[in-house]
Rosetta silent file (secondary structure, phi, psi, omega in degrees, C-alpha in Angstrom):
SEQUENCE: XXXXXXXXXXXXXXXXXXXXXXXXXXXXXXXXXXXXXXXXXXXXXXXXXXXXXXXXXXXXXXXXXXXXXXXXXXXXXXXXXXXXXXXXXXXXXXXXXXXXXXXXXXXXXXXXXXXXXXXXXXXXXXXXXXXXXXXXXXXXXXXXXXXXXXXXXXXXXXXXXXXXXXXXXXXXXXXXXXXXXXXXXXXXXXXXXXXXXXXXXXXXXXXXXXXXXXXXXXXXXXXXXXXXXXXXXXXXXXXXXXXXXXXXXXXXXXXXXXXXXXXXXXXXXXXXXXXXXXXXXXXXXXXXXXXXXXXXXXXXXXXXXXXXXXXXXXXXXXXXXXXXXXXXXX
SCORE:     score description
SCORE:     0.000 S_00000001
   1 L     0.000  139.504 -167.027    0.000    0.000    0.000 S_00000001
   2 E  -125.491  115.911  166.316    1.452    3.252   -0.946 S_00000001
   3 E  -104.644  145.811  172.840    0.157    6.534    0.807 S_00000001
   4 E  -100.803  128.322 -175.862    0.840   10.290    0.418 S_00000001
   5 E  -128.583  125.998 -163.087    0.930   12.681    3.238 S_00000001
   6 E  -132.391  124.049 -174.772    0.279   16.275    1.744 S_00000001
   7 L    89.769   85.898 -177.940    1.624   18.963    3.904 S_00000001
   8 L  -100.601   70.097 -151.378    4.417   17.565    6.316 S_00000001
   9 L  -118.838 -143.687 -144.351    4.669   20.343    8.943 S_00000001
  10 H   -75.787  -38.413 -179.748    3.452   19.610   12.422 S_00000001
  11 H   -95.445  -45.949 -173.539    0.424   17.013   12.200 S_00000001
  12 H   -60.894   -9.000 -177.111    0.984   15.505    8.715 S_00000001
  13 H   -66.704  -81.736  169.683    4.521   15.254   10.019 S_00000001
  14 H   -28.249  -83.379 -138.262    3.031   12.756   13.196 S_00000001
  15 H   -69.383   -8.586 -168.321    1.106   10.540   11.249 S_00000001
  16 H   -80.916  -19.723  160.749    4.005   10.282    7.835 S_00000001
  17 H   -74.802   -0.079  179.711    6.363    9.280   10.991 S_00000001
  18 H  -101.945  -56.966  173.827    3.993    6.783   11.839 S_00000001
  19 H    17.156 -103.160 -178.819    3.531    5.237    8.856 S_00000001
  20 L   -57.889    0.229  179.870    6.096    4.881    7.967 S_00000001
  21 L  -103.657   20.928 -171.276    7.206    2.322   10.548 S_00000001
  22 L   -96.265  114.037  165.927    4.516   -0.097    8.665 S_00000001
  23 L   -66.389  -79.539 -129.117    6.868   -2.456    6.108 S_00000001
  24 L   -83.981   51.285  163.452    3.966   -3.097    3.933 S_00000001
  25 L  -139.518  142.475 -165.076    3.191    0.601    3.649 S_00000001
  26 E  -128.913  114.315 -174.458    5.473    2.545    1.431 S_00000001
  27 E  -117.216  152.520  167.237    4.698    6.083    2.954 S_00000001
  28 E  -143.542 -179.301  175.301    5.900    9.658    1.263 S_00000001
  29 L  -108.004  145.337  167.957    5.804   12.929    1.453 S_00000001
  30 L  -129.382  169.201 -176.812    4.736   16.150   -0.074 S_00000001
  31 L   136.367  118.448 -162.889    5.667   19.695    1.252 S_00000001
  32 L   -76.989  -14.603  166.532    6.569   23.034   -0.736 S_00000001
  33 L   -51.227   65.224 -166.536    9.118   23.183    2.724 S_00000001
  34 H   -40.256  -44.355 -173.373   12.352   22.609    0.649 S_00000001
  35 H   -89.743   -5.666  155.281   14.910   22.396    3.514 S_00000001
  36 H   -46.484  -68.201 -169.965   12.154   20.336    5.798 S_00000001
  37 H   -36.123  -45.662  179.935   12.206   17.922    2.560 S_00000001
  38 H   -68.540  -18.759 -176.448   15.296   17.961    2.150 S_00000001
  39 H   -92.107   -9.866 -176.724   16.277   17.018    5.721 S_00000001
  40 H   -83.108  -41.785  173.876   13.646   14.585    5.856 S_00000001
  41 H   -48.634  -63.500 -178.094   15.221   12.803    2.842 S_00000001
  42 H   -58.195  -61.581 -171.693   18.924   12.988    4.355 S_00000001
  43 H   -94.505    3.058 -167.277   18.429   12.474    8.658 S_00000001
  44 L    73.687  177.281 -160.145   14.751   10.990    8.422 S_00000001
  45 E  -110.004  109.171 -177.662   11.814   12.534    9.629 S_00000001
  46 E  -110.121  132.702  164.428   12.035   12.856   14.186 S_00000001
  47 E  -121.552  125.259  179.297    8.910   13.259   16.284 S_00000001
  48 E  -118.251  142.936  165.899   10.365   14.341   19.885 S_00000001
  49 E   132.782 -107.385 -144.597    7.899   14.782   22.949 S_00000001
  50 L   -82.441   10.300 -128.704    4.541   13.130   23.596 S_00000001
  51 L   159.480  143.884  148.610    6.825    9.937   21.652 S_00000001
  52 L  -132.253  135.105  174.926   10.063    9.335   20.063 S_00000001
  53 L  -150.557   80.766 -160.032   10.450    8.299   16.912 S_00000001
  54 L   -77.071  117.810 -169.085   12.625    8.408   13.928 S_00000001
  55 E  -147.870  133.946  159.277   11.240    7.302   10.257 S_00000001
  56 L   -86.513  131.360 -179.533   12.358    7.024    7.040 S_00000001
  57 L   173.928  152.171 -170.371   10.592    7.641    3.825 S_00000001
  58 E   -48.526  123.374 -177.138   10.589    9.760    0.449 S_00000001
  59 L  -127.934  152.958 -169.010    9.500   13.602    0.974 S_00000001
  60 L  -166.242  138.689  167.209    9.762   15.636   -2.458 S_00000001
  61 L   -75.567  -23.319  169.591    8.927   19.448   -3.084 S_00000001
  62 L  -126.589  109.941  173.990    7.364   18.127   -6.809 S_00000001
  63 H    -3.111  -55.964  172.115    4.698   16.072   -7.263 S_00000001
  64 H  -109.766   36.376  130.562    6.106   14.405   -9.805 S_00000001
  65 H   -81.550    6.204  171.382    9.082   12.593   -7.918 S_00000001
  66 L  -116.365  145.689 -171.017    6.102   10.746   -6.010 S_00000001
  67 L   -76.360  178.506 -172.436    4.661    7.574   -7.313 S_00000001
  68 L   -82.609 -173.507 -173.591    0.441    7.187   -7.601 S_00000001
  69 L  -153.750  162.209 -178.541   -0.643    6.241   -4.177 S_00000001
  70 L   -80.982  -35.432 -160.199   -3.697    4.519   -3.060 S_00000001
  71 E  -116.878  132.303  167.948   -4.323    6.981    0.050 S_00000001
  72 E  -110.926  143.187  162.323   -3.852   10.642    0.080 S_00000001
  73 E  -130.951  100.334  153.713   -3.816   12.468    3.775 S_00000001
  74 E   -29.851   92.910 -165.848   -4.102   16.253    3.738 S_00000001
  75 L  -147.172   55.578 -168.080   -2.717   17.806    6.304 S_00000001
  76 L  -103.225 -168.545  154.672   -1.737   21.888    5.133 S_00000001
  77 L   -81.837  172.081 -139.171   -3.516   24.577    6.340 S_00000001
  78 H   -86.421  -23.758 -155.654   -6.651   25.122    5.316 S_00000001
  79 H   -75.056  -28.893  172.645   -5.799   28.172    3.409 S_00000001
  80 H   -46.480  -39.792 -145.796   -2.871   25.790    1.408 S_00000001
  81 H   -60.320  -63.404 -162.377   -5.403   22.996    0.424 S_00000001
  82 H   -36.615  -25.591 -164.389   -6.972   24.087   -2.771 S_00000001
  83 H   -97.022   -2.322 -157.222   -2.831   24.720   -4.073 S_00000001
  84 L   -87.482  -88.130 -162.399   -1.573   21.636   -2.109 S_00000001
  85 L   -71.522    9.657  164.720   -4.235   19.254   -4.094 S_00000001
  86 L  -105.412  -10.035  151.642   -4.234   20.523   -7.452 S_00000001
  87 L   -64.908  -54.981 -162.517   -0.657   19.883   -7.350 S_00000001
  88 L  -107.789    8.663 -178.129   -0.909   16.346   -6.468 S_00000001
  89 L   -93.271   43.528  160.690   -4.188   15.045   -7.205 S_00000001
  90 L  -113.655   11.623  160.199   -3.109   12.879  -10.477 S_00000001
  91 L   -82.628   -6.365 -152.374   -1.098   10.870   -7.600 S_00000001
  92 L  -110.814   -9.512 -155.111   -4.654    9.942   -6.383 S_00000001
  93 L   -59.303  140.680  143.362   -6.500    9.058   -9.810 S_00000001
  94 L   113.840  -10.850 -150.589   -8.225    5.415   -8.980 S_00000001
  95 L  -128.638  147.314  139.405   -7.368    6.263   -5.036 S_00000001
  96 E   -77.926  135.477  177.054   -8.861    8.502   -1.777 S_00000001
  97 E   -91.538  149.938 -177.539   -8.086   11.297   -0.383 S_00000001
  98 E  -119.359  146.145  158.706   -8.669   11.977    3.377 S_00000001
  99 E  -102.900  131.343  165.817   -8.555   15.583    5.167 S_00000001
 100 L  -100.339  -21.861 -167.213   -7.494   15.449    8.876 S_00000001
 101 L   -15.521 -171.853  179.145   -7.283   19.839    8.590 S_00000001
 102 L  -122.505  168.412 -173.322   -8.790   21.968   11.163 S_00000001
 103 L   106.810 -161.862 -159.355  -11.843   23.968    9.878 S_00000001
 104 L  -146.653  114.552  177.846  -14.737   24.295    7.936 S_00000001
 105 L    89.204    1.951  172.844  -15.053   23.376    4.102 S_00000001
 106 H   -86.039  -11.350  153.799  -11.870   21.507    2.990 S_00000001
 107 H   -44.656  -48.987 -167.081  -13.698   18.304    1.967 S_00000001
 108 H   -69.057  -30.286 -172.470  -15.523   20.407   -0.862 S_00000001
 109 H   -62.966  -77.708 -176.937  -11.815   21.752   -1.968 S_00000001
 110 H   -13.997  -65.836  160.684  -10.954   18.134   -2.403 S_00000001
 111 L   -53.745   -3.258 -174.758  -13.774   17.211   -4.247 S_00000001
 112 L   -92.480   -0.321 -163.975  -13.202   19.670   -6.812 S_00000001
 113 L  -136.972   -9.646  175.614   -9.845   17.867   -7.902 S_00000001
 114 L  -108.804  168.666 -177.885  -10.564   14.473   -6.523 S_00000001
 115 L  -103.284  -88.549 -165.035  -13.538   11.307   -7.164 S_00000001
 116 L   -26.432   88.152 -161.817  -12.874   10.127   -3.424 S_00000001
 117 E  -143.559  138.333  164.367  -12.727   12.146   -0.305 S_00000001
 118 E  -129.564  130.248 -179.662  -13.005   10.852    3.024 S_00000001
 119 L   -99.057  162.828 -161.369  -13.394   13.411    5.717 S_00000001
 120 L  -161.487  145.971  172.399  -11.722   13.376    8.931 S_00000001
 121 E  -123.404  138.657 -168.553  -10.510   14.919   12.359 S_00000001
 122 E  -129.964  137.628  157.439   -7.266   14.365   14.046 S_00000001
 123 L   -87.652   17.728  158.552   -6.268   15.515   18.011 S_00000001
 124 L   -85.348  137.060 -167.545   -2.994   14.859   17.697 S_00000001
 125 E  -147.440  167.215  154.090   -1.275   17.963   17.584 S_00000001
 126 E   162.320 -178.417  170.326    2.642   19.748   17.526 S_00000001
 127 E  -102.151  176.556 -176.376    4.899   21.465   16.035 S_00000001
 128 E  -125.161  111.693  174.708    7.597   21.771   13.868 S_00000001
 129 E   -56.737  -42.910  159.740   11.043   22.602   15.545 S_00000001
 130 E  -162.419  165.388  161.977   13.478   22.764   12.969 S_00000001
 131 L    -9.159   78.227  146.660   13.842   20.981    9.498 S_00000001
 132 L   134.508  -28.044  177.548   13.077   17.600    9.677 S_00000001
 133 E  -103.870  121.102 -179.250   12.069   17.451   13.490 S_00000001
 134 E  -131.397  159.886  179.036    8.802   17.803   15.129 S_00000001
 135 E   -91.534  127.958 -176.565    7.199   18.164   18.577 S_00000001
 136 E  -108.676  106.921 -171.241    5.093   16.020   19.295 S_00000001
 137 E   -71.600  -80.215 -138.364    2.582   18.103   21.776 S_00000001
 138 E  -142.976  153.174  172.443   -0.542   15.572   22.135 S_00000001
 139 L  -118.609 -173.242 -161.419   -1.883   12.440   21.041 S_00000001
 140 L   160.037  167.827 -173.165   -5.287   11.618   20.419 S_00000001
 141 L   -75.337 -160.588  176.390   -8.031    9.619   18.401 S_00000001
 142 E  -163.050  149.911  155.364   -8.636   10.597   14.205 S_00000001
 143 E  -132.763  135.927 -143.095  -12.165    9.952   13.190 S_00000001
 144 E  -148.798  144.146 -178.730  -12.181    9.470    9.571 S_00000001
 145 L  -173.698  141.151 -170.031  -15.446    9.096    7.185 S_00000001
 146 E   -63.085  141.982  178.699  -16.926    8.984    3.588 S_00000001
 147 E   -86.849  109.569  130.497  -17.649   12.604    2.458 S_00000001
 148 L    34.219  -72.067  176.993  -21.165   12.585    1.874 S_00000001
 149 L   -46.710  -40.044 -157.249  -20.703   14.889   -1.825 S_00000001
 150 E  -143.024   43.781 -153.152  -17.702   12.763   -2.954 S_00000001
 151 E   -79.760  131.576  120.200  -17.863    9.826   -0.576 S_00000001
 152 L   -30.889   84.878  167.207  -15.031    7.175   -0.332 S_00000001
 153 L   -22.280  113.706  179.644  -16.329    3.472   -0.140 S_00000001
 154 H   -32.361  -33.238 -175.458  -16.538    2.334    3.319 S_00000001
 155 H   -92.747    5.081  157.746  -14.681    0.264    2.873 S_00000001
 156 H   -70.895  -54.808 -148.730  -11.630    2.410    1.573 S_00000001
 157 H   -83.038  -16.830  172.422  -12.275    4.505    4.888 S_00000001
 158 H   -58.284  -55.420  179.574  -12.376    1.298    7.034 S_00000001
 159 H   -59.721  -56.511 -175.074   -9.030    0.358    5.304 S_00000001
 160 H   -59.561  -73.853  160.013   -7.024    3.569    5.718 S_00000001
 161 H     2.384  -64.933 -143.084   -8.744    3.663    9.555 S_00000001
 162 H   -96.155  -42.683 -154.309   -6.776    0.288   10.042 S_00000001
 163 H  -103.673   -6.062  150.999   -3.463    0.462    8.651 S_00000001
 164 H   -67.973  -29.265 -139.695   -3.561    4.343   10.728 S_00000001
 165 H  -110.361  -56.971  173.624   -4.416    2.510   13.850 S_00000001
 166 L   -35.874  -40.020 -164.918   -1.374   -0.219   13.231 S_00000001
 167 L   -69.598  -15.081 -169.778    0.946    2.469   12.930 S_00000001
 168 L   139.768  -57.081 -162.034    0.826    4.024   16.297 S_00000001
 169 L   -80.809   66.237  159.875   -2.490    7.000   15.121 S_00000001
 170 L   -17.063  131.788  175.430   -5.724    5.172   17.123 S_00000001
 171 L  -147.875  168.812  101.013   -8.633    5.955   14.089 S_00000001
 172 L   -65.104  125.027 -165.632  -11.877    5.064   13.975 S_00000001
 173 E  -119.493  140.956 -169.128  -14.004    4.809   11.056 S_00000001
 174 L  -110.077  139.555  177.548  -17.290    6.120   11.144 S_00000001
 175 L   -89.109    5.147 -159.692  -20.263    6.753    8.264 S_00000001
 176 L  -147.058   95.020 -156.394  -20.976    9.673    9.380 S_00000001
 177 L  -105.881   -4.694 -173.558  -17.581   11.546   10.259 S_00000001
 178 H   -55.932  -13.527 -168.843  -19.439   15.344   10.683 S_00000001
 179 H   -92.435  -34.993 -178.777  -20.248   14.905   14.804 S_00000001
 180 H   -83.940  -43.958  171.218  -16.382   14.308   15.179 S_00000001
 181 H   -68.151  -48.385 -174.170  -15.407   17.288   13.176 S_00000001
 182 H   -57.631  -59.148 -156.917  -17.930   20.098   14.720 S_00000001
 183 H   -32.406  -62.863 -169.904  -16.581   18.763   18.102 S_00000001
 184 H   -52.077  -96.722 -154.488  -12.887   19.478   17.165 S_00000001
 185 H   -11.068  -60.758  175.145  -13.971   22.639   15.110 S_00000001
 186 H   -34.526  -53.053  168.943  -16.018   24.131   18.085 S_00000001
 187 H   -99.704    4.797  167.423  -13.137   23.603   19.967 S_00000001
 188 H   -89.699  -16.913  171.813  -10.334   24.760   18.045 S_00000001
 189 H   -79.381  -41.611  174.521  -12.389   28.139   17.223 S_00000001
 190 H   -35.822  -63.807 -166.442  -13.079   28.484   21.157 S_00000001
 191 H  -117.046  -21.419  153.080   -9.392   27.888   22.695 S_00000001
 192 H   -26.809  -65.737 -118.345   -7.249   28.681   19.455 S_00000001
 193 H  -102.284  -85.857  169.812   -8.523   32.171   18.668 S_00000001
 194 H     4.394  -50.199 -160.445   -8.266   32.762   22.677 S_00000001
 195 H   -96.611  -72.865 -177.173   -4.728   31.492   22.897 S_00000001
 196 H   -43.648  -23.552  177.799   -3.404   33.489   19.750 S_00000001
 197 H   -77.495  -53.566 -178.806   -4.762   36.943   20.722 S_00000001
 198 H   -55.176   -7.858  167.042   -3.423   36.388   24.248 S_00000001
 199 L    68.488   27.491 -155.114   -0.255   35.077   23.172 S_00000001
 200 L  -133.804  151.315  141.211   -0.875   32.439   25.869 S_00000001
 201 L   -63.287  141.697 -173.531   -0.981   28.265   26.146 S_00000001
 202 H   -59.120  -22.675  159.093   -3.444   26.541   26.603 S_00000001
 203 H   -54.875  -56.439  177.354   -3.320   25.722   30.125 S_00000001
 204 H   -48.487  -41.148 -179.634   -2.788   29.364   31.070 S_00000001
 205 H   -74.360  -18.297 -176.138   -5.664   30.744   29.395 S_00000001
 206 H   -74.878  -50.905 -172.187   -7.596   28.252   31.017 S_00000001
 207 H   -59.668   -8.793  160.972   -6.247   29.198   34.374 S_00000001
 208 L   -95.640  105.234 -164.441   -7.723   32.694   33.720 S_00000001
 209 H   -49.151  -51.565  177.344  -11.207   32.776   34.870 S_00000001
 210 H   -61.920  -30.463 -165.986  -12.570   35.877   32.247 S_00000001
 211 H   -80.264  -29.511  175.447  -10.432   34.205   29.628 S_00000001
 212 H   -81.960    2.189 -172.555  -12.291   30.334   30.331 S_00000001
 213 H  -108.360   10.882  172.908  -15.659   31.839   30.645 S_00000001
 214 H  -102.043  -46.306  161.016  -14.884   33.454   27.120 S_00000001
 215 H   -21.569  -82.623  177.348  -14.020   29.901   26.002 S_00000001
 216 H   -15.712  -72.638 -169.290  -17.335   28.806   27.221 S_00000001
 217 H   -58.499  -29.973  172.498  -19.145   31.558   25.512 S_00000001
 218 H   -48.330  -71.847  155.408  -17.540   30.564   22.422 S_00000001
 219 H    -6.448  -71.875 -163.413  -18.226   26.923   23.028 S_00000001
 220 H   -77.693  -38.725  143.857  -21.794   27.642   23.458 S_00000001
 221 H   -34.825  -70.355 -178.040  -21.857   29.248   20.137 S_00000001
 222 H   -40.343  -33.071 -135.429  -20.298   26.849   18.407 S_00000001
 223 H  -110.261  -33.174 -161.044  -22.675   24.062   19.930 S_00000001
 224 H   -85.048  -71.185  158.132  -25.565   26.064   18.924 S_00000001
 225 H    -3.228  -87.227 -170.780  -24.366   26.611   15.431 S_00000001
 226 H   -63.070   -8.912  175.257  -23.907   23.020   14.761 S_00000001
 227 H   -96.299   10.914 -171.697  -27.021   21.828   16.358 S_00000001
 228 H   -98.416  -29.019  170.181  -29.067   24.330   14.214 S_00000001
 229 L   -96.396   33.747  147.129  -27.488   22.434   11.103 S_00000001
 230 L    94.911    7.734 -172.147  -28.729   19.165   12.225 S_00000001
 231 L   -82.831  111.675  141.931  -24.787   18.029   13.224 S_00000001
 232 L   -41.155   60.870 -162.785  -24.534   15.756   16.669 S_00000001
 233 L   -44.514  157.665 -178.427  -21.446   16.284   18.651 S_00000001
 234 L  -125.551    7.113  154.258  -19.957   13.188   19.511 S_00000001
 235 L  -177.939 -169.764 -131.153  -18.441   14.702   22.552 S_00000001
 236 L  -120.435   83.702  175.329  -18.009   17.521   24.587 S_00000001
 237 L   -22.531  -53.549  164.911  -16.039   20.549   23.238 S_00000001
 238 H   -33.775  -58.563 -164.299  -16.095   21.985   27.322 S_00000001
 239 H   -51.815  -72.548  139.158  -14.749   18.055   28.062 S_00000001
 240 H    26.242  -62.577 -170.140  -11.927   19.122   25.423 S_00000001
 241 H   -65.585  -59.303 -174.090  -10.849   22.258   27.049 S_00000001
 242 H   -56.787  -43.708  166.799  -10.316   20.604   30.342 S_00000001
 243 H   -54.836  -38.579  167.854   -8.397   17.649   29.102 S_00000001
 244 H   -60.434  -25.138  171.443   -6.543   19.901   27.276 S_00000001
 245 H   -93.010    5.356  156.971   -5.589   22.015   30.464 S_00000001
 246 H   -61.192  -57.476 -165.421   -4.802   18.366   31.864 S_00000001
 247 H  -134.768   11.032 -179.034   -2.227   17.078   29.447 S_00000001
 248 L  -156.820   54.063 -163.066   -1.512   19.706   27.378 S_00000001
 249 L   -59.410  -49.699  178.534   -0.722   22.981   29.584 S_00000001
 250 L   -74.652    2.341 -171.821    2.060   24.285   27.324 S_00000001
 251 L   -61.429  123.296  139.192    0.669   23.575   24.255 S_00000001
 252 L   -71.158  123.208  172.045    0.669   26.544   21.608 S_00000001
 253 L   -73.233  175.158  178.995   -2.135   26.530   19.841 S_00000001
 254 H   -74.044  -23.231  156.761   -1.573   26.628   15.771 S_00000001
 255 H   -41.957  -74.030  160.080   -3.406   29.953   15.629 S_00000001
 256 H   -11.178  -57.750  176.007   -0.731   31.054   18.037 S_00000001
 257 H   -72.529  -33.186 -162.890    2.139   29.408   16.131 S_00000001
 258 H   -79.600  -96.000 -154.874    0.644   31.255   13.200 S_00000001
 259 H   -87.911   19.744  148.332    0.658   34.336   14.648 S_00000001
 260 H   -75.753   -5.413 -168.442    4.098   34.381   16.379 S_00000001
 261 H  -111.030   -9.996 -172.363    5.221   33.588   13.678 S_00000001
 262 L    44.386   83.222  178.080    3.177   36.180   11.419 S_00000001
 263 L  -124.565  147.493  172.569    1.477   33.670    8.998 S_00000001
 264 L   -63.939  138.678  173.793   -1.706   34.219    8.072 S_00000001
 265 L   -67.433  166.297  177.007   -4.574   31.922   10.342 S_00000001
 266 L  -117.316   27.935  175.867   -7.001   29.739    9.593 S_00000001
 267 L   -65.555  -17.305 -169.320   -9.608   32.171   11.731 S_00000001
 268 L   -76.192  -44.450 -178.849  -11.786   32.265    8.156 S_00000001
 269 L   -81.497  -32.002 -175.021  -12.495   28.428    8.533 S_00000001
 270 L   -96.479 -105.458 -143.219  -13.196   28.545   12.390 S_00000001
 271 L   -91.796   -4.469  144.435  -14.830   31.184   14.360 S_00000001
 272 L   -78.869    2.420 -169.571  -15.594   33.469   10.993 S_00000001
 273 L  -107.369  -50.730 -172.590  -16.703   30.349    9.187 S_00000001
 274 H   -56.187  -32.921 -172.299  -19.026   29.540   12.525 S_00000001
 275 H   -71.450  -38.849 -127.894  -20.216   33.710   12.545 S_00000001
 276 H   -76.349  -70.472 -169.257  -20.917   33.254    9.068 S_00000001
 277 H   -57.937  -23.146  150.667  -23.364   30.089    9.230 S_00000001
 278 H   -49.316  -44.245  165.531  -24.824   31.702   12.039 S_00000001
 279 H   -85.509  -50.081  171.813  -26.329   34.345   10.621 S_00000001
 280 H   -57.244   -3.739  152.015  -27.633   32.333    8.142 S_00000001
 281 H   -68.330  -35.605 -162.084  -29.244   30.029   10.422 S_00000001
 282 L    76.556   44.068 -173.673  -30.296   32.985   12.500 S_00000001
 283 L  -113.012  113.877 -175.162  -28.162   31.793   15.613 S_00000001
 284 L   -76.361  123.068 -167.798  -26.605   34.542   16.941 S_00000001
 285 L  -112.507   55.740 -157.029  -22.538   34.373   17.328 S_00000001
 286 H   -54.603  -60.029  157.616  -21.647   37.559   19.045 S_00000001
 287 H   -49.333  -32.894  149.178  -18.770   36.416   20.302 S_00000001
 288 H   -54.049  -75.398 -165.537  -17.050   34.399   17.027 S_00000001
 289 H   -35.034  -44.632  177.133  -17.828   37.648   15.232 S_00000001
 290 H   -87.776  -24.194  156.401  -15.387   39.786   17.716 S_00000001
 291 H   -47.635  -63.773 -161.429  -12.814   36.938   18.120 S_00000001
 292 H   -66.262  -41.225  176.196  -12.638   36.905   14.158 S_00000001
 293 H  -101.461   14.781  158.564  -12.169   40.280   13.658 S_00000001
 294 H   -55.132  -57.164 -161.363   -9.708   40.894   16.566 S_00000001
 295 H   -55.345  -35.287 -163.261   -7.632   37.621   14.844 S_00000001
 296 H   -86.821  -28.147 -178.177   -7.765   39.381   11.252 S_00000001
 297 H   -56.517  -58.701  143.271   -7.326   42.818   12.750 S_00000001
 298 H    -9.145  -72.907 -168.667   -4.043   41.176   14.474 S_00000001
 299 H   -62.546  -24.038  178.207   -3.131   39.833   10.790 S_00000001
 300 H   -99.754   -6.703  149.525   -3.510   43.606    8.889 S_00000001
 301 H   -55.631  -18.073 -177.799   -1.211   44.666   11.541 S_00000001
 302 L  -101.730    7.275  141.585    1.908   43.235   10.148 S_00000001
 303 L    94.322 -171.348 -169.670    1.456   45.823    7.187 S_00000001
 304 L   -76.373  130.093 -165.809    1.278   45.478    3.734 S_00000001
 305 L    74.885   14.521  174.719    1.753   41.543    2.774 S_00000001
 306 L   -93.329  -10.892  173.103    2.006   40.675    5.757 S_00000001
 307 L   -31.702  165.278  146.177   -2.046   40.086    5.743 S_00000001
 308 L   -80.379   19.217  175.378   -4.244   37.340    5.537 S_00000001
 309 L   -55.734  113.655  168.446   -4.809   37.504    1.953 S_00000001
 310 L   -64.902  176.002  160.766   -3.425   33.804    0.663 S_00000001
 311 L   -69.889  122.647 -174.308   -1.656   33.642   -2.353 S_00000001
 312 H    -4.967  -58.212 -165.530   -3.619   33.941   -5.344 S_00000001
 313 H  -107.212   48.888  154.822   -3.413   30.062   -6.414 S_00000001
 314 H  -140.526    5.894  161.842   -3.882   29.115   -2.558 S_00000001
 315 H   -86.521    2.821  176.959   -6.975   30.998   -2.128 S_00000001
 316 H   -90.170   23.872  167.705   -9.643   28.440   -2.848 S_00000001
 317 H   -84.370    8.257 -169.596   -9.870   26.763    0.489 S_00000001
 318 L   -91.916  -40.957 -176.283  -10.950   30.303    1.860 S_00000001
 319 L    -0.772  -50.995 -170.474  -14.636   29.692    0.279 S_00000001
 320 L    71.023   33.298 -174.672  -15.535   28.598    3.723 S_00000001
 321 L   -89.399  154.067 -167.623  -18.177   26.126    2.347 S_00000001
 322 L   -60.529  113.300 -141.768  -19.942   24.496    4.938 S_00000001
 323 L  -100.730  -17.942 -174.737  -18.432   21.035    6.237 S_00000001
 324 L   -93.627   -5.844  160.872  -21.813   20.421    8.177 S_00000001
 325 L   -86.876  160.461  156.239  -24.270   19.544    4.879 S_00000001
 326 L   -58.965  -36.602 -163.062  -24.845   17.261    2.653 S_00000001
 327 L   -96.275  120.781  161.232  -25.193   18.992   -0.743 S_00000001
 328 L   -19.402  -31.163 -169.572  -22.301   20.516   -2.656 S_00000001
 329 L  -112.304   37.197  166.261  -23.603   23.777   -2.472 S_00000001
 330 L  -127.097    0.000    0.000  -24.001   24.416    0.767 S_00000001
C-alpha cells in the first residue's frame, strides 16, 4: 500500500512518521518546505515529545518525484489545500483522499480535484522545531469518514482507519464523520482564537477565569451553530478544554504558532466560518464575530503583505463552504 501525506509540517509530520514504521506501507511525502524535505530525505523525519520516533521515507517538493498512491492524507492549512491538491491530485486518480485539517469546508476543496474524499478529524497535535524534526505536543483519536458529496467506499475509509491505527495513530471509522469534526472545530475556534490573541498556552488561558468563561461563551456558540445544522457532537467541546488544560498545559495553539510567527490563520475556517453560518441560520454568534475580527485585525497589523490575503493560487480553500451539509452547495 502506498500513501501520500500532503503537507508535512506539524500534524501531517506525526502521522508520515507513523507510517512509515509499517513495512507493507510505502509512505511519502509532499511539502513546498524545501529544507524540511530535504532534511527529511537525508536524517529521516524525528517526532520528539509526547513519543520518540525516527522514520524514514521519500518527501519531495514536486509532485512528480512521487509515485500514484492509493491513500492521500491532507494535512496543510486550510488556506494551502486548494494549491496543495491541485498539485498532487493525479497521484490519487483510482485512489482517496482523506482531510485530517482543522476547519470548515476543505472536503468540498478536495472534491473539486478528486472522485474520493473521506473526511476526517485528528487531536494529535505539535509542532515543527526545525527541518526535519517535530514536537510532538498531544496524542489523540482521528475519526475518519466517507464525504457525503464525494464519498469514499466504506470500505476504503475502514481500510485507511486500520493500517492508521497499526501504525501508532488510534482511528476510527465512522459513516458519518461530521459529529467528530464540529466537536474538534467548536473547539479549536473556542481555545485557538483565545490562545493566539493572548499570546498564551493553553493551560494558562484556562487558568484565567474571564479568559475560560470566554471559552465557554464561544463553546456555546459553536454548539448552537452546529445543532441548528442538524450536526450531533460526539463529545463535549467543554470536556476538550479541560483535558486539554490536563495534558496539554504548554501547548501553543496553531493559531498562536501562526501568529508568532506572522502567517496568516485559519480564523476564516473557524470562528468566521461559525459567525458566518450563524447568521444564516439565524443563531446569533456575538462572540465568534469579535474573536474573528480581533484575529484578522491582528493579521492587517503586520502591514502590507504581511495580511491574511493567501496567495492567489492558494486561495480556494478560503470559500468557507460548509463542512456540516450534505449537498455541494451548501
Amino acid at each position: 500500500m502506498r500513501i501520500c501525506v500532503v503537507g508535512c509540517g506539524a500534524l501531517g509530520g506525526i502521522f508520515a512518521a507513523h507510517l512509515a514504521q509499517l513495512p507493507d506501507v510505502e509512505t511519502f511525502a509532499y511539502d513546498v518546505d524545501a529544507a524540511h524535505v530535504e532534511a527529511i530525505n537525508e536524517r529521516g523525519l524525528r517526532l520528539t515529545g509526547v513519543g520518540e520516533l525516527r522514520a524514514r521515507l521519500a518527501a519531495a517538493t514536486e509532485p512528480d518525484e512521487l509515485p500514484p498512491c492509493r491513500f492521500g492524507i491532507v494535512a496543510t492549512k486550510a488556506l494551502h489545500t486548494g494549491a496543495a491538491i491541485a498539485a498532487t491530485a493525479h497521484l490519487f486518480r483510482g485512489g482517496s483522499v482523506c482531510t485530517v485539517q482543522n476547519g470548515i469546508g476543505n472536503e468540498h476543496v478536495l472534491a473539486d480535484h478528486v472522485e474520493r474524499v473521506i473526511a476526517g478529524t485528528a487531536f494529535p497535535g505539535g509542532t515543527v522545531r526545525e527541518p526535519g524534526v517535530i514536537g510532538w505536543d498531544t496524542a489523540g483519536q482521528t475519526t475518519i469518514g466517507p464525504f457525503g458529496p464525494a464519498p469514499a467506499p466504506m470500505s476504503e475509509v475502514e481500510a485507511l482507519a486500520a493500517v492508521l491505527s497499526r501504525s501508532g495513530m488510534p482511528t476510527r471509522a465512522v459513516a458519518d464523520a461530521r459529529g467528530a469534526q464540529w466537536t474538534k472545530i467548536v473547539f479549536n475556534a473556542a481555545a485557538n482564537s483565545v490562545g493566539a490573541l493572548t499570546g498564551l498556552p493553553h493551560g494558562r488561558v484556562c487558568d484565567d477565569s474571564a479568559l475560560r468563561a470566554l471559552v465557554s461563551g464561544l463553546v456555546a456558540e459553536g454548539s448552537a451553530v452546529a445543532r441548528t445544522l442538524g450536526v450531533e457532537l460526539d463529545g463535549d467541546p467543554e470536556a476538550l478544554v479541560e483535558l486539554g488544560h490536563r495534558v496539554a498545559y504548554e501547548h501553543r495553539s496553531s493559531m498562536l504558532q501562526d501568529v508568532l510567527a506572522r502567517r496568516p490563520t485559519e480564523v476564516d475556517v473557524l470562528n468566521e466560518a461559525i459567525a458566518r453560518l450563524g447568521r444564516q441560520a439565524g443563531v446569533p454568534t456575538p462572540l465568534n464575530d469579535a474573536v474573528a475580527a480581533l484575529v484578522k485585525g491582528v493579521e492587517r497589523s503586520w502591514g502590507p503583505g504581511r495580511d491574511s490575503s493567501p496567495p492567489p493560487a492558494r486561495s480556494e480553500a478560503r470559500r468557507g463552504q460548509d463542512c456540516g451539509r450534505r449537498t455541494p452547495t451548501a
